[in-house]
C-alpha positions in Angstrom: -25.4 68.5 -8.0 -21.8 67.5 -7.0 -20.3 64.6 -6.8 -17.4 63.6 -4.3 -14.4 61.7 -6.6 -15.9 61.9 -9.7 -17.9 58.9 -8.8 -14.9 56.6 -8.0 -14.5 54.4 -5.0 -15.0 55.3 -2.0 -12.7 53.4 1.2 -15.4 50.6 1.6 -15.5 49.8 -1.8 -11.8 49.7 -2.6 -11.3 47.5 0.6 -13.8 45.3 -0.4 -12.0 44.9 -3.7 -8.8 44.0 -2.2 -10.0 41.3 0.2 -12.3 39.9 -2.4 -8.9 39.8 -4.9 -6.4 38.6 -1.8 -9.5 35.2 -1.2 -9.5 35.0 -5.1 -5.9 34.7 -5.8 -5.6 32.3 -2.3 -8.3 30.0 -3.4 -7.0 29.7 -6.9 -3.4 28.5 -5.3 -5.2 26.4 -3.4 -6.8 24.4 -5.8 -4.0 24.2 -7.8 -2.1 22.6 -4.8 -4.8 20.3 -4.0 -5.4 19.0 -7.7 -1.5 18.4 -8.1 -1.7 16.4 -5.2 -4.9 14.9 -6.1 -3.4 13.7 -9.5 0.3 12.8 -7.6 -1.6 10.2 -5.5 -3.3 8.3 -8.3 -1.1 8.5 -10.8 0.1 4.6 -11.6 3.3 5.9 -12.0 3.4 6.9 -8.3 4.4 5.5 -5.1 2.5 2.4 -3.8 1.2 2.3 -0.5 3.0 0.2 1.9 2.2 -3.5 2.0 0.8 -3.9 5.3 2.9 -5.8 7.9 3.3 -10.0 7.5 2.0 -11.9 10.3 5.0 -13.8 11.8 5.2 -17.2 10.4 3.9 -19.9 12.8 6.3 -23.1 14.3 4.6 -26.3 12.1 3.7 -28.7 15.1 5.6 -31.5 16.0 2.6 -33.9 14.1 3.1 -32.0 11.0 6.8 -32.2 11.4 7.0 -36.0 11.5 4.1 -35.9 8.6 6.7 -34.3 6.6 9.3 -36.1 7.8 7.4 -39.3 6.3 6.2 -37.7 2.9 10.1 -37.0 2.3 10.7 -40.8 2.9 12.8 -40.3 6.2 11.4 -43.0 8.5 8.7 -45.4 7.4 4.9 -45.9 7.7 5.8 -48.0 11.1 8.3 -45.2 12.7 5.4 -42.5 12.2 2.9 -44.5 13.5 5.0 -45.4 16.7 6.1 -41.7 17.2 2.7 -40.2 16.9 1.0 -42.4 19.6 3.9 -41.1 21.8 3.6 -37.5 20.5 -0.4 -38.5 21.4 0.7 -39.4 25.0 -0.1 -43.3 24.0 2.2 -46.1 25.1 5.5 -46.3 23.6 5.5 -49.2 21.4 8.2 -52.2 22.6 11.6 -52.3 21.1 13.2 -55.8 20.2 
């Protein structure tokens, strides 16, 4: 009996052989690329992640304003007392 190309490859086979080689060769760069990622993200050497944005600080009220105001000593007990009834929308106290 006789045999075509000494038994060698015939198209199908060497075709097959380069397209399996070509998805070999791609899938080994792609894990490469994917583990040096992997290992650049989570590396504590790395960038951080952004902080994420501050809320805007908030006005203190005008209440907490003249609490302060009387914790630093700037008007007295009877001052606070008289400007937070009219901050309340009570009577304003009588002067003299």
């Amino acid at each position: 009996m006789m045999y075509w190309n000494d038994g060698g490859m015939n198209g199908w086979g060497l075709g097959l052989m380069t397209v399996s080689m070509l998805l070999f060769w791609a899938l080994v760069v792609f894990g490469g690329i994917a583990l040096v990622r992997y290992l650049g993200r989570t590396a504590p050497h790395g960038p951080a992640a952004p902080a994420p944005p501050a809320a805007p600080p908030q006005r203190p009220t005008p209440e907490r304003v003249l609490a302060e105001r009387l914790a630093r000593g700037e008007i007295d007990p009877d001052e606070y007392r008289a400007r937070l009834d009219t901050l309340r929308g009570g009577d304003p106290p009588a002067v003299g």
